[in-house]
mmCIF file of the N, C-alpha and C atoms, coordinates in Angstrom:
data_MODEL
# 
_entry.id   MODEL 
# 
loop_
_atom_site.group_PDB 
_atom_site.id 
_atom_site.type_symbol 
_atom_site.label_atom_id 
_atom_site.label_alt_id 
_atom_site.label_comp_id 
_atom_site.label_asym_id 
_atom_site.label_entity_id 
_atom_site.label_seq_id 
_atom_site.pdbx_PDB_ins_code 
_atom_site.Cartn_x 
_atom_site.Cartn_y 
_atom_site.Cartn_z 
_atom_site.occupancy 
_atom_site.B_iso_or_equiv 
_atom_site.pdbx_formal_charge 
_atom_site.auth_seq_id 
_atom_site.auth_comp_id 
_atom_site.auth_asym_id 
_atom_site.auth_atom_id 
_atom_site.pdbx_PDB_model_num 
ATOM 1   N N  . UNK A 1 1  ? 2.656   5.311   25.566  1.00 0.00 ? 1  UNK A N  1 
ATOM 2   C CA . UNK A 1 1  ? 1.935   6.290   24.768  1.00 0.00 ? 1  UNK A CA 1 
ATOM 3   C C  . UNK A 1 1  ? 2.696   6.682   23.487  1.00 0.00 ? 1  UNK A C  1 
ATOM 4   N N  . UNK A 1 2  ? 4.099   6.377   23.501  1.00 0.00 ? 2  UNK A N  1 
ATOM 5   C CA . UNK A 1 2  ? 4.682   6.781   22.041  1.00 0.00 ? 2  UNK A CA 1 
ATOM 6   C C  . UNK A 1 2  ? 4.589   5.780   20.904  1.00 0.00 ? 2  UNK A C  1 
ATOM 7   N N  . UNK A 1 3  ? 3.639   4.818   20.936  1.00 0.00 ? 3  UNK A N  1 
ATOM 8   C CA . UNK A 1 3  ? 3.257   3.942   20.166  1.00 0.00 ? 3  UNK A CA 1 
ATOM 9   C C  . UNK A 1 3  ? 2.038   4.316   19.659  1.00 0.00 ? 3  UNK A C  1 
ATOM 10  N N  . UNK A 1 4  ? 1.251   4.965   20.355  1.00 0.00 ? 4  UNK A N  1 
ATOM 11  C CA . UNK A 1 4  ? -0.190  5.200   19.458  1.00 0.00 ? 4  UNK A CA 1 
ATOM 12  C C  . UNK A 1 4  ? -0.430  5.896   18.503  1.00 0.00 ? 4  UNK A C  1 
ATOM 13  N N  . UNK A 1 5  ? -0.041  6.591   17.965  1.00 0.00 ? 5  UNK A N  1 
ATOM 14  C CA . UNK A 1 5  ? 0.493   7.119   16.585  1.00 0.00 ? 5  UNK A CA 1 
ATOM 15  C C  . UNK A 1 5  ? 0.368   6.247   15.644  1.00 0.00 ? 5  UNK A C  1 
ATOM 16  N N  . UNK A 1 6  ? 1.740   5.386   16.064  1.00 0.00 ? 6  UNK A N  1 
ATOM 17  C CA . UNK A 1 6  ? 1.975   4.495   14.821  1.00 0.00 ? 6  UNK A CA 1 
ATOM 18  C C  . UNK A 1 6  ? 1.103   3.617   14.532  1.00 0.00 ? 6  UNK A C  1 
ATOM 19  N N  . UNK A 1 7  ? 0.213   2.684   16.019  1.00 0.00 ? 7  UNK A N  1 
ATOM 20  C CA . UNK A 1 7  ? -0.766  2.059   15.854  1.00 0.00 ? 7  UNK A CA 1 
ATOM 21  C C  . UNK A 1 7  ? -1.623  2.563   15.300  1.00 0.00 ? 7  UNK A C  1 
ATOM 22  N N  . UNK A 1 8  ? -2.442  3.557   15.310  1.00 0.00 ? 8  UNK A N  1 
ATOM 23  C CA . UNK A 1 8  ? -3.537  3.980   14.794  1.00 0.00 ? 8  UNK A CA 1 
ATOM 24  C C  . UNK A 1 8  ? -3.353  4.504   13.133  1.00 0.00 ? 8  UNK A C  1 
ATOM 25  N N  . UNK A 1 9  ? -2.012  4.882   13.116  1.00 0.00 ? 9  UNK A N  1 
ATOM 26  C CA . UNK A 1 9  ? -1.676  4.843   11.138  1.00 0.00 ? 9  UNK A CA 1 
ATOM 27  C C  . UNK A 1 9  ? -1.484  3.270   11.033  1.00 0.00 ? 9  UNK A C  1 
ATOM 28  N N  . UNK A 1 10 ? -0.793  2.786   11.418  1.00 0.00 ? 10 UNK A N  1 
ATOM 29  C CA . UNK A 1 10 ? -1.278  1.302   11.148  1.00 0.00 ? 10 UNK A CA 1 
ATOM 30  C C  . UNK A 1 10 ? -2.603  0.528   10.483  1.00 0.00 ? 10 UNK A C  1 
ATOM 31  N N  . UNK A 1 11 ? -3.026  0.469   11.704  1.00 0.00 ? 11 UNK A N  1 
ATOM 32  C CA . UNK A 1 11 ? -4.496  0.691   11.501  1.00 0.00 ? 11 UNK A CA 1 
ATOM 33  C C  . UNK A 1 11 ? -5.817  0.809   10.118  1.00 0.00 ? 11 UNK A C  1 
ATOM 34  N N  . UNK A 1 12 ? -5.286  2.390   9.867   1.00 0.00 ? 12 UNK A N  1 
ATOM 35  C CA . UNK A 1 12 ? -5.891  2.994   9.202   1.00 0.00 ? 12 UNK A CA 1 
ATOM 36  C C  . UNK A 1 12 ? -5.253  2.491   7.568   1.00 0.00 ? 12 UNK A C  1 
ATOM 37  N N  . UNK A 1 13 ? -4.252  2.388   7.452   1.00 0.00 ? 13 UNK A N  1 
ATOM 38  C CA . UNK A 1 13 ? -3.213  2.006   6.531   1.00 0.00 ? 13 UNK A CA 1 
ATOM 39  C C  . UNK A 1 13 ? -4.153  0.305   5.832   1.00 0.00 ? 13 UNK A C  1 
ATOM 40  N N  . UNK A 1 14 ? -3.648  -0.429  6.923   1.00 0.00 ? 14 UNK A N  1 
ATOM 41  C CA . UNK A 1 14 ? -3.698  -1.821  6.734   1.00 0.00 ? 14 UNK A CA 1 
ATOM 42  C C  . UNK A 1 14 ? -5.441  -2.050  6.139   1.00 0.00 ? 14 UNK A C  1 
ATOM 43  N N  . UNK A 1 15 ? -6.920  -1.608  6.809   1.00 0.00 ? 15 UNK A N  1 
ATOM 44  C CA . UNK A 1 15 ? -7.357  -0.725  6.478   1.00 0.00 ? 15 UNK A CA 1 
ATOM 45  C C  . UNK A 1 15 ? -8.050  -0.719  5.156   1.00 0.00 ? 15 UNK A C  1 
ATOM 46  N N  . UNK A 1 16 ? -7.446  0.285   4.506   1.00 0.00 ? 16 UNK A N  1 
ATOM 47  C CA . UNK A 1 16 ? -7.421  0.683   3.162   1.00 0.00 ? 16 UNK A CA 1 
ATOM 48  C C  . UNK A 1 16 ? -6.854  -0.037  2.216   1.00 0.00 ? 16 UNK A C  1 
ATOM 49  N N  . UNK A 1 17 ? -6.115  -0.869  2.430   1.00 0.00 ? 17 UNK A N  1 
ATOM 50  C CA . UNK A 1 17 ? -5.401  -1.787  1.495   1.00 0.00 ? 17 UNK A CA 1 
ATOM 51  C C  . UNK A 1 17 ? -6.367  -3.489  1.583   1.00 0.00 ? 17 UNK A C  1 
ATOM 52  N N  . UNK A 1 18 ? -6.889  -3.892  2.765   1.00 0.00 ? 18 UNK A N  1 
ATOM 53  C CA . UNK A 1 18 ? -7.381  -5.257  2.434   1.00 0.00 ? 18 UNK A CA 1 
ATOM 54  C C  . UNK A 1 18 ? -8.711  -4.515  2.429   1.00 0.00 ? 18 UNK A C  1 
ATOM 55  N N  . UNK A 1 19 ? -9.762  -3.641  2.800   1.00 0.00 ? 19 UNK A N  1 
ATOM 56  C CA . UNK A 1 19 ? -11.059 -4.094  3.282   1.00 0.00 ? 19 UNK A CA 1 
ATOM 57  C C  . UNK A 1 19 ? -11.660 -2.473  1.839   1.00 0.00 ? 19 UNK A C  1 
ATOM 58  N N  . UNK A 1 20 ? -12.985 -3.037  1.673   1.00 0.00 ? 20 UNK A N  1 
ATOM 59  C CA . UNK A 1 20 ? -13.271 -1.922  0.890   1.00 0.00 ? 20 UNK A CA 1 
ATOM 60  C C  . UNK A 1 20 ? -13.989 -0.766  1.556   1.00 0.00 ? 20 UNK A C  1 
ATOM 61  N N  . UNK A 1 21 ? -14.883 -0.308  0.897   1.00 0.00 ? 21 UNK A N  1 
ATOM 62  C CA . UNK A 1 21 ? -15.210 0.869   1.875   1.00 0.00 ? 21 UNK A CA 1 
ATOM 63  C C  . UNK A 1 21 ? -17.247 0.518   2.556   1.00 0.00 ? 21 UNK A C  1 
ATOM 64  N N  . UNK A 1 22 ? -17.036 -0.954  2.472   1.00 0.00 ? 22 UNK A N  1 
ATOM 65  C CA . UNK A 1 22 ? -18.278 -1.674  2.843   1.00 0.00 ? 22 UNK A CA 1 
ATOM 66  C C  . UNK A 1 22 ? -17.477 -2.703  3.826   1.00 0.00 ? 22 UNK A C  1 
ATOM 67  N N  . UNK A 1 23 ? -16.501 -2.827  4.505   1.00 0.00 ? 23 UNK A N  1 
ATOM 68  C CA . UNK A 1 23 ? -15.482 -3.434  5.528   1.00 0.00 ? 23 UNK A CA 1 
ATOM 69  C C  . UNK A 1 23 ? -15.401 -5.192  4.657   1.00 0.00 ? 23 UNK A C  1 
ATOM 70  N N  . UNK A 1 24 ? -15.583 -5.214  3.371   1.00 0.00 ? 24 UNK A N  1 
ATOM 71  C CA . UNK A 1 24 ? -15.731 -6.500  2.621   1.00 0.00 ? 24 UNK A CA 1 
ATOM 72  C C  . UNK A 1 24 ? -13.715 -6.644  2.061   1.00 0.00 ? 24 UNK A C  1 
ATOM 73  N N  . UNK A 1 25 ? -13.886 -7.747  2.553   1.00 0.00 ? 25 UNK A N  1 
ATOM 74  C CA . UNK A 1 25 ? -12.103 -7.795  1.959   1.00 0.00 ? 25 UNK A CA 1 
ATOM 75  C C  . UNK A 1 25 ? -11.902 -7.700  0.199   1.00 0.00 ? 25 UNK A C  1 
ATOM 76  N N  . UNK A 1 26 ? -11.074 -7.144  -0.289  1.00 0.00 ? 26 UNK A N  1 
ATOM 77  C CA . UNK A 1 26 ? -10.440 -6.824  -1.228  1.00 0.00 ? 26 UNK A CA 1 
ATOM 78  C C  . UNK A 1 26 ? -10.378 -7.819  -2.147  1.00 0.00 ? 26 UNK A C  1 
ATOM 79  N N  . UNK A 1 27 ? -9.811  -8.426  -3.039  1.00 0.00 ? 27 UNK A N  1 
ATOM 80  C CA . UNK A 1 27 ? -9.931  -9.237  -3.897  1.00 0.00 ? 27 UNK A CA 1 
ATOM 81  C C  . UNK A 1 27 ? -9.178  -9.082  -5.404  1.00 0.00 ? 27 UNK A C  1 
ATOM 82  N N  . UNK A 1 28 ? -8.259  -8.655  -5.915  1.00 0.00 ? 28 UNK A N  1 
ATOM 83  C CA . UNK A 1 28 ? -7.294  -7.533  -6.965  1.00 0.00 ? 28 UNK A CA 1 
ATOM 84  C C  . UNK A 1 28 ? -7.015  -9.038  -8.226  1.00 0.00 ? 28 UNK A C  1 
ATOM 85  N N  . UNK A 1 29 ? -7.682  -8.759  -9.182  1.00 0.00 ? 29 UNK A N  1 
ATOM 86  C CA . UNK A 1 29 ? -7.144  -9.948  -10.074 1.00 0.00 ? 29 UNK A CA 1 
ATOM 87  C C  . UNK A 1 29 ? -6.025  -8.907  -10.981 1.00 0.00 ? 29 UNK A C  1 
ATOM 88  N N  . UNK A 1 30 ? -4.753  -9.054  -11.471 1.00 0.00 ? 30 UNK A N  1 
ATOM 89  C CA . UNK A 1 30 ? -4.399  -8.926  -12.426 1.00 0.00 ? 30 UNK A CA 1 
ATOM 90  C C  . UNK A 1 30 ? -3.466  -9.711  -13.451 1.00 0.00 ? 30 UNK A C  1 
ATOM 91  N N  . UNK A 1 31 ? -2.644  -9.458  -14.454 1.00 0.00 ? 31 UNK A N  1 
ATOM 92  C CA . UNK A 1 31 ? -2.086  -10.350 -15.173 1.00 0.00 ? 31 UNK A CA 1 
ATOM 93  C C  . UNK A 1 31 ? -0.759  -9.982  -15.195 1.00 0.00 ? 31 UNK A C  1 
ATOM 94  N N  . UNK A 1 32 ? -0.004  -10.957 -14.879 1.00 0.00 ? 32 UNK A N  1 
ATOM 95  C CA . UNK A 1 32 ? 1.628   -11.173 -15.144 1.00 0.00 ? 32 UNK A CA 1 
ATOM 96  C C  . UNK A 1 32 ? 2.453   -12.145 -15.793 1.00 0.00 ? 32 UNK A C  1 
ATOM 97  N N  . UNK A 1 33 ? 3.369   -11.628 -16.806 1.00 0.00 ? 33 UNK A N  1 
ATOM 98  C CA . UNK A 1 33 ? 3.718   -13.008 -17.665 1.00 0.00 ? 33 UNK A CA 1 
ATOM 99  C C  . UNK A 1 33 ? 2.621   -14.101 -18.639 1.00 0.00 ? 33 UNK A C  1 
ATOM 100 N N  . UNK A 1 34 ? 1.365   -12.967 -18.578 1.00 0.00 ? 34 UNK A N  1 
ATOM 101 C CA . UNK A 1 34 ? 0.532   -13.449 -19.289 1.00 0.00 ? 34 UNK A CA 1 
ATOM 102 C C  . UNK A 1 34 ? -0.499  -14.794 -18.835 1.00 0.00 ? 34 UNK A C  1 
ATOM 103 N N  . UNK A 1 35 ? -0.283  -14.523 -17.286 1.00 0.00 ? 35 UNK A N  1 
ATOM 104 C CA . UNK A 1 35 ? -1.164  -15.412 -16.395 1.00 0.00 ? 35 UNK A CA 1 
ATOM 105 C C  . UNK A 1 35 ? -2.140  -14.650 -15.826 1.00 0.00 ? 35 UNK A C  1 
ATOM 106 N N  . UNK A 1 36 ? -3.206  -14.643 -15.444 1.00 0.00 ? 36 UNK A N  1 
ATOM 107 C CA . UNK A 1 36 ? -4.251  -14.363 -14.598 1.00 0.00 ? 36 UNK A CA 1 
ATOM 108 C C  . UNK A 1 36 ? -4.041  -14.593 -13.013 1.00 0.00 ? 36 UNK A C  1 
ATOM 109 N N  . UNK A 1 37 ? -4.028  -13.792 -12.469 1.00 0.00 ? 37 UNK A N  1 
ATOM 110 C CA . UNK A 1 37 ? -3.233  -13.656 -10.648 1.00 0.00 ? 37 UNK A CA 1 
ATOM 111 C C  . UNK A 1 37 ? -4.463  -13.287 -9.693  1.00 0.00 ? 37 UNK A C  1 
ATOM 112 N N  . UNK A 1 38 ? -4.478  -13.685 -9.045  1.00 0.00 ? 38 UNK A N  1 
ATOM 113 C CA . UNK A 1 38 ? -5.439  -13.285 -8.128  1.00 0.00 ? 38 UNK A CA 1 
ATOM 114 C C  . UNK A 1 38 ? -4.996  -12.666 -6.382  1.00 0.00 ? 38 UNK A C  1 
ATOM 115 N N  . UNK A 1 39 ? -5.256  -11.669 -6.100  1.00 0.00 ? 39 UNK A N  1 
ATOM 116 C CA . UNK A 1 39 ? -4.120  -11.045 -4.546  1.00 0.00 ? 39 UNK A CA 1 
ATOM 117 C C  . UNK A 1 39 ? -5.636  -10.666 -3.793  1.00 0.00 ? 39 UNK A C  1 
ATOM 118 N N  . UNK A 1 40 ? -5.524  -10.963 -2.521  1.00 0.00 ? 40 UNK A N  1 
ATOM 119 C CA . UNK A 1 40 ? -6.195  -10.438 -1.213  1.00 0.00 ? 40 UNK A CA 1 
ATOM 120 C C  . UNK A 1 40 ? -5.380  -8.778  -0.614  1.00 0.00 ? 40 UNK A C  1 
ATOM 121 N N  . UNK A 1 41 ? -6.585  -8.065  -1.417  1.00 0.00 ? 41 UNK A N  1 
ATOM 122 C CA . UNK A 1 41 ? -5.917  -6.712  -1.469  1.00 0.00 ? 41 UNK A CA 1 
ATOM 123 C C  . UNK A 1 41 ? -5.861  -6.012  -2.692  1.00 0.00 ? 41 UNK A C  1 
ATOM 124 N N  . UNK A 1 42 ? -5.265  -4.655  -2.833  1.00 0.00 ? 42 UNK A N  1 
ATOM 125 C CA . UNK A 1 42 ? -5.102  -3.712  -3.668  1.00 0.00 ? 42 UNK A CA 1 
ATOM 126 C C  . UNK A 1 42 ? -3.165  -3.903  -3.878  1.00 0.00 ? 42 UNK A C  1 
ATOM 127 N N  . UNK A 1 43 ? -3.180  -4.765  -5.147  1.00 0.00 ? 43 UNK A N  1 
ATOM 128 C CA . UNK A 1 43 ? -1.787  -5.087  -5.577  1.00 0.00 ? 43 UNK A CA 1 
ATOM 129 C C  . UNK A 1 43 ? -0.713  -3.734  -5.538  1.00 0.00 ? 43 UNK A C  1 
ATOM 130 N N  . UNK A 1 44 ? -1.254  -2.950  -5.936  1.00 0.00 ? 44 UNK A N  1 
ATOM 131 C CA . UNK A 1 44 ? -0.566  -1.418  -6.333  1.00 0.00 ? 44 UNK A CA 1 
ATOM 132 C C  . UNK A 1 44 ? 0.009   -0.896  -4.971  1.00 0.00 ? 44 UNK A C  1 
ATOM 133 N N  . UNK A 1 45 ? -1.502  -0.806  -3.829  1.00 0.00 ? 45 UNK A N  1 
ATOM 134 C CA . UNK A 1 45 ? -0.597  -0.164  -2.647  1.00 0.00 ? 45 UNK A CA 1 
ATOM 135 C C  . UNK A 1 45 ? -0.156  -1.027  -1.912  1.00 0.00 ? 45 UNK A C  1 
ATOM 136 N N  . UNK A 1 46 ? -0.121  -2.368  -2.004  1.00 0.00 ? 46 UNK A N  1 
ATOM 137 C CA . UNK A 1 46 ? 0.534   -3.180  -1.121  1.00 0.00 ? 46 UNK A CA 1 
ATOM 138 C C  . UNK A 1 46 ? 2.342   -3.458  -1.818  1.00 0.00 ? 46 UNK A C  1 
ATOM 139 N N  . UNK A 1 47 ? 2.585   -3.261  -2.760  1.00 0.00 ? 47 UNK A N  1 
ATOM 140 C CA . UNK A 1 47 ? 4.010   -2.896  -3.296  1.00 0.00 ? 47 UNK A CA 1 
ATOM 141 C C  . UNK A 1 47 ? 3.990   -1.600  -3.279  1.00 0.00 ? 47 UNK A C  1 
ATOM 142 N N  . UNK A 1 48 ? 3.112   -0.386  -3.064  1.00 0.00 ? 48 UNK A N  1 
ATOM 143 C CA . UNK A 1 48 ? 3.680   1.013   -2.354  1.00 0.00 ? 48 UNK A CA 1 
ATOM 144 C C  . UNK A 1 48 ? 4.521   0.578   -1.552  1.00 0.00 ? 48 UNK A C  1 
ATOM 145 N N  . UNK A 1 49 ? 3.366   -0.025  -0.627  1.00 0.00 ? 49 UNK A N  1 
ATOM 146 C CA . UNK A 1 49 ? 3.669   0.174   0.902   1.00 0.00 ? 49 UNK A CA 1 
ATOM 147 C C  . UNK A 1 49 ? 5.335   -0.663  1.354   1.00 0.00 ? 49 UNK A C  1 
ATOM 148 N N  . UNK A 1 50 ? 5.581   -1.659  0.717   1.00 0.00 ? 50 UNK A N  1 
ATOM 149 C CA . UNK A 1 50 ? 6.432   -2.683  0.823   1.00 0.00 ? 50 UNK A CA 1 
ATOM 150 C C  . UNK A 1 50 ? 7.682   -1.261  0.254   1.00 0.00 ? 50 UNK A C  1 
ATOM 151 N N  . UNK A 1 51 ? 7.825   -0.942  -0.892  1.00 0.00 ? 51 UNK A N  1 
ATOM 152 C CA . UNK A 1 51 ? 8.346   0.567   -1.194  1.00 0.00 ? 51 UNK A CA 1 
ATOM 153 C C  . UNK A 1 51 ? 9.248   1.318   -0.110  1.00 0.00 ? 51 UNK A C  1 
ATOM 154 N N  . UNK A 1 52 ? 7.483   1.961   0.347   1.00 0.00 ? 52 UNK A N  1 
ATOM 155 C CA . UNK A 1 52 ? 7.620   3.133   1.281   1.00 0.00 ? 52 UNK A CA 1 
ATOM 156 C C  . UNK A 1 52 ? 8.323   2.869   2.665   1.00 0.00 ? 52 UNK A C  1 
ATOM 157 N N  . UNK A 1 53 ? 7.979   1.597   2.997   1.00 0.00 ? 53 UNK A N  1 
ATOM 158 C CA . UNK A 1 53 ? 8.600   0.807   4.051   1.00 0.00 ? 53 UNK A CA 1 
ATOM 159 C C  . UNK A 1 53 ? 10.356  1.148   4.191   1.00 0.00 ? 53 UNK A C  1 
ATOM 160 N N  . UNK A 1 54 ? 10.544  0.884   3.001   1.00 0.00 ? 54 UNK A N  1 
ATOM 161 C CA . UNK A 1 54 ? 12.606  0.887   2.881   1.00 0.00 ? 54 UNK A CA 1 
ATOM 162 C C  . UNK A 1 54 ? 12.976  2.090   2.583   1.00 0.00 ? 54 UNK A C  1 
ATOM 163 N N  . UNK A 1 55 ? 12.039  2.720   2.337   1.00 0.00 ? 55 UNK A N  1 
ATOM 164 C CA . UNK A 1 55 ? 12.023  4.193   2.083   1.00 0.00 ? 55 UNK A CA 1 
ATOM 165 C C  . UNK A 1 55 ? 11.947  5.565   3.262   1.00 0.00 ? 55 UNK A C  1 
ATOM 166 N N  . UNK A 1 56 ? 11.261  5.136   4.442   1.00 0.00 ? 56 UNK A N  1 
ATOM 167 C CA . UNK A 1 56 ? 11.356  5.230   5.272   1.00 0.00 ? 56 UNK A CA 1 
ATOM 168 C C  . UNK A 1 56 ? 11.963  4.717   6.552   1.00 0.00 ? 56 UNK A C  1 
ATOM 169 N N  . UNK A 1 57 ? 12.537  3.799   6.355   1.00 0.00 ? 57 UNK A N  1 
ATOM 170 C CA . UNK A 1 57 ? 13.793  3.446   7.265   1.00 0.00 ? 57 UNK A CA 1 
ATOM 171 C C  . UNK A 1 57 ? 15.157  3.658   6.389   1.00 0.00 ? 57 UNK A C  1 
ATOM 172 N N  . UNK A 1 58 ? 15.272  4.370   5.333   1.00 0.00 ? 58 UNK A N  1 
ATOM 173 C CA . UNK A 1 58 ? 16.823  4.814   5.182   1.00 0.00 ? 58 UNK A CA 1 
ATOM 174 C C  . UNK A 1 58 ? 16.487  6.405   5.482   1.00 0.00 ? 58 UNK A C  1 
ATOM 175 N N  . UNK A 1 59 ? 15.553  7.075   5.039   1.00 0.00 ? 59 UNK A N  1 
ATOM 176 C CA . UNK A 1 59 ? 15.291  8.461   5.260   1.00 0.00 ? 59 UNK A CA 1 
ATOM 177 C C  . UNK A 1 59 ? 14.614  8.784   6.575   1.00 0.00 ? 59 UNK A C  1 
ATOM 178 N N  . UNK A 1 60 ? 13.870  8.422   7.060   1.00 0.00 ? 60 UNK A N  1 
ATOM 179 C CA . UNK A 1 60 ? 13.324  8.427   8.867   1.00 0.00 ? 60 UNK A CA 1 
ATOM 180 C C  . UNK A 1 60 ? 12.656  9.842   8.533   1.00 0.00 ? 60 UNK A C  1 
ATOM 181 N N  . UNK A 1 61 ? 12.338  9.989   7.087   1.00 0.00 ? 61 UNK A N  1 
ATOM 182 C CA . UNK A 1 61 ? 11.366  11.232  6.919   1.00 0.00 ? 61 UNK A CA 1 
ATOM 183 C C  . UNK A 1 61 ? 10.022  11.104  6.881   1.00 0.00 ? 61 UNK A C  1 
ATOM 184 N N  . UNK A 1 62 ? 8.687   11.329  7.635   1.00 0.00 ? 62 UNK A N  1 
ATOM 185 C CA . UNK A 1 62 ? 7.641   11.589  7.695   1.00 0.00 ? 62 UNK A CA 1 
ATOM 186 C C  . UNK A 1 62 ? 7.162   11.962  5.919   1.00 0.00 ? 62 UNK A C  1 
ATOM 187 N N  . UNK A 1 63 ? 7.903   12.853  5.792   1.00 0.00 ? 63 UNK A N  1 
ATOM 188 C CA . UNK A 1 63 ? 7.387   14.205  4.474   1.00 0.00 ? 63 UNK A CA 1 
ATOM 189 C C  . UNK A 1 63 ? 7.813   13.407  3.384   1.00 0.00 ? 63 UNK A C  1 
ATOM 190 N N  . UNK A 1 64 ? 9.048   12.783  3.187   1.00 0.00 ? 64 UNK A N  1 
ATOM 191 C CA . UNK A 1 64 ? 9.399   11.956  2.293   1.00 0.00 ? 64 UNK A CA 1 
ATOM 192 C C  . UNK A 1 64 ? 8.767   10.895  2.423   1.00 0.00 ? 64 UNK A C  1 
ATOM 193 N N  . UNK A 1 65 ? 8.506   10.061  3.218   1.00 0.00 ? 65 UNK A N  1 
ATOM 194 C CA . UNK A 1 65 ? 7.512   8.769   2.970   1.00 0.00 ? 65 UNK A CA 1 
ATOM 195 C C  . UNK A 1 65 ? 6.623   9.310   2.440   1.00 0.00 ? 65 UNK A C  1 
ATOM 196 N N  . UNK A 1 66 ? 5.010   10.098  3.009   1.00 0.00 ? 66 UNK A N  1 
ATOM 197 C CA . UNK A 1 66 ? 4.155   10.254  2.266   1.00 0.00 ? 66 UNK A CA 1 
ATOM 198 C C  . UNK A 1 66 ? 3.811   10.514  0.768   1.00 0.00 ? 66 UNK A C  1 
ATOM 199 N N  . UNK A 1 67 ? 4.973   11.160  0.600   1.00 0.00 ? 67 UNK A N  1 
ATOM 200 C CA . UNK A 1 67 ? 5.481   12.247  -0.923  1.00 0.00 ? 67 UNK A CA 1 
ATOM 201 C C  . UNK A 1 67 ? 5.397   10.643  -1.802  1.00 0.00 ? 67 UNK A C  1 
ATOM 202 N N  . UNK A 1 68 ? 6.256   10.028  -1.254  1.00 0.00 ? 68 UNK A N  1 
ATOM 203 C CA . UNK A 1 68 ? 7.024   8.447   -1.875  1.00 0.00 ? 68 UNK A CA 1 
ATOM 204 C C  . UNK A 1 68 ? 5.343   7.517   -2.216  1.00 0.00 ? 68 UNK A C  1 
ATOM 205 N N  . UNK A 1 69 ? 5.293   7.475   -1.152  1.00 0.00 ? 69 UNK A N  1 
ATOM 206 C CA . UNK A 1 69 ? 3.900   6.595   -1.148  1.00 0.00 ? 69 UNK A CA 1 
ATOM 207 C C  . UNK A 1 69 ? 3.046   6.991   -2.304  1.00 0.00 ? 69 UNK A C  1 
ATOM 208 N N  . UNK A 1 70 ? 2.430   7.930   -2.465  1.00 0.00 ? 70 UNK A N  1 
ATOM 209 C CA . UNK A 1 70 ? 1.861   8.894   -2.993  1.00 0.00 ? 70 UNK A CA 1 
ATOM 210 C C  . UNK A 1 70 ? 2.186   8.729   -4.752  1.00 0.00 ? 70 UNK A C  1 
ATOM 211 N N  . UNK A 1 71 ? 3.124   9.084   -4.681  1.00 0.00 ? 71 UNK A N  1 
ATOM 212 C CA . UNK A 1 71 ? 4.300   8.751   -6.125  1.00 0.00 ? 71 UNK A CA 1 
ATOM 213 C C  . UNK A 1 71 ? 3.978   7.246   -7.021  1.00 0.00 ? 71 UNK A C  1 
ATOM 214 N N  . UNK A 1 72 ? 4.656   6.675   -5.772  1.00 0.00 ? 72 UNK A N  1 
ATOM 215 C CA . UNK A 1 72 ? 4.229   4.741   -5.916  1.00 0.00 ? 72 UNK A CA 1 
ATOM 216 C C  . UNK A 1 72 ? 3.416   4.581   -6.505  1.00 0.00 ? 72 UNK A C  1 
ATOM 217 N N  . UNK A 1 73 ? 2.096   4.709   -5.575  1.00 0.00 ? 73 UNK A N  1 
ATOM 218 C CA . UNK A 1 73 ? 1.015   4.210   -6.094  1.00 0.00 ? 73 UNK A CA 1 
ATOM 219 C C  . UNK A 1 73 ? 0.400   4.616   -7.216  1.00 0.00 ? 73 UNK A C  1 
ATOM 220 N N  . UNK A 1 74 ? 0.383   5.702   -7.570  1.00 0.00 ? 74 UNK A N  1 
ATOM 221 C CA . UNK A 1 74 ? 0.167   6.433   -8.644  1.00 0.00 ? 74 UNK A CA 1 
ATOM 222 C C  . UNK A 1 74 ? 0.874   5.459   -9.866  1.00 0.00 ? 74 UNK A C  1 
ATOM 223 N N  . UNK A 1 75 ? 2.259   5.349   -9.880  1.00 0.00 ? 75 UNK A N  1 
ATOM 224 C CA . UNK A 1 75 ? 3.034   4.799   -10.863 1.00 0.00 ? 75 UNK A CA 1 
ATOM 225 C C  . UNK A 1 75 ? 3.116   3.542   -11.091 1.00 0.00 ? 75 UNK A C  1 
ATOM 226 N N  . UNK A 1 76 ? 2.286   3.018   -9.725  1.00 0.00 ? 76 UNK A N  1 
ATOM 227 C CA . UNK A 1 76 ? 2.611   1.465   -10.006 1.00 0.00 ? 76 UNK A CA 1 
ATOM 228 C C  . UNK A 1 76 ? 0.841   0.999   -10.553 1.00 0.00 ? 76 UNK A C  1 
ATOM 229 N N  . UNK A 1 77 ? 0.044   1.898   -10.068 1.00 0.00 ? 77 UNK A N  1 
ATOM 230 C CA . UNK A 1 77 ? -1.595  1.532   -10.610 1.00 0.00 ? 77 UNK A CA 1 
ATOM 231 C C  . UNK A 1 77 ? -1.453  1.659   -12.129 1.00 0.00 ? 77 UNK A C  1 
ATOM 232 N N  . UNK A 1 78 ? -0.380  2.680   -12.394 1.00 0.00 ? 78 UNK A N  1 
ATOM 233 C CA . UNK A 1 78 ? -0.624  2.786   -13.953 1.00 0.00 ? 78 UNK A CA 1 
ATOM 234 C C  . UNK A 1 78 ? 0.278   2.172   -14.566 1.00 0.00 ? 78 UNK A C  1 
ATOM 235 N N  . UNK A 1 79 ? 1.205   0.999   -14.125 1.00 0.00 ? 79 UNK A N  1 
ATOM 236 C CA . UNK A 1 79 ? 1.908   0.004   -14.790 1.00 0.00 ? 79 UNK A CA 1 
ATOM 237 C C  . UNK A 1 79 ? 0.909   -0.965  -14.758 1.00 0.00 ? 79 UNK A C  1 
ATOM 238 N N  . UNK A 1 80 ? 0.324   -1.444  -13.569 1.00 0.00 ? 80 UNK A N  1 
ATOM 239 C CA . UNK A 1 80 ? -0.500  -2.651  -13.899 1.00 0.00 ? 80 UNK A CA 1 
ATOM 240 C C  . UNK A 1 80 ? -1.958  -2.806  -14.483 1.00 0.00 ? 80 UNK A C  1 
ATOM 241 N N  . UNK A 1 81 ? -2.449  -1.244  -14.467 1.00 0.00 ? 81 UNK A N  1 
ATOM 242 C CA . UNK A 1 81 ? -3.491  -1.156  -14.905 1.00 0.00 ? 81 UNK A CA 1 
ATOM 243 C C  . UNK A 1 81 ? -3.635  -1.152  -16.476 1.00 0.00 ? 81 UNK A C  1 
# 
């Protein structure tokens, strides 16, 4: 039982990043180095999440991950956008 937590943010997480809000997978074109890229998913929170990940195993903070996450994505939608 001390796993269902994490499964179900899991879950919910993984989720929001490939599927849209019609359960249709994701699809994120953007440009790097002046190429045209194509990612399965939302590019921005999937380098949150990759982020928040190392971010939360040096801090083991709940309050600080979310805060972090939160931050990320924000900063990284408006670099690539």
């Amino acid at each position: 039982m001390k796993y269902v937590p994490v499964s179900l943010f899991t879950a919910l997480v993984v989720k929001d990043i490939f599927l849209d809000s019609k359960y249709m997978p994701v699809i994120d074109h953007f440009e790097t180095f002046g190429r045209e890229m194509m990612a399965y998913g939302h590019v921005s929170h999937i380098l949150a999440g990759l982020l928040v990940m190392v971010i939360a195993y040096f801090t083991r903070s709940m309050v600080v991950s979310v805060l972090a996450g939160l931050l990320l994505v924000w900063l990284i939608s408006m670099v690539i956008a």
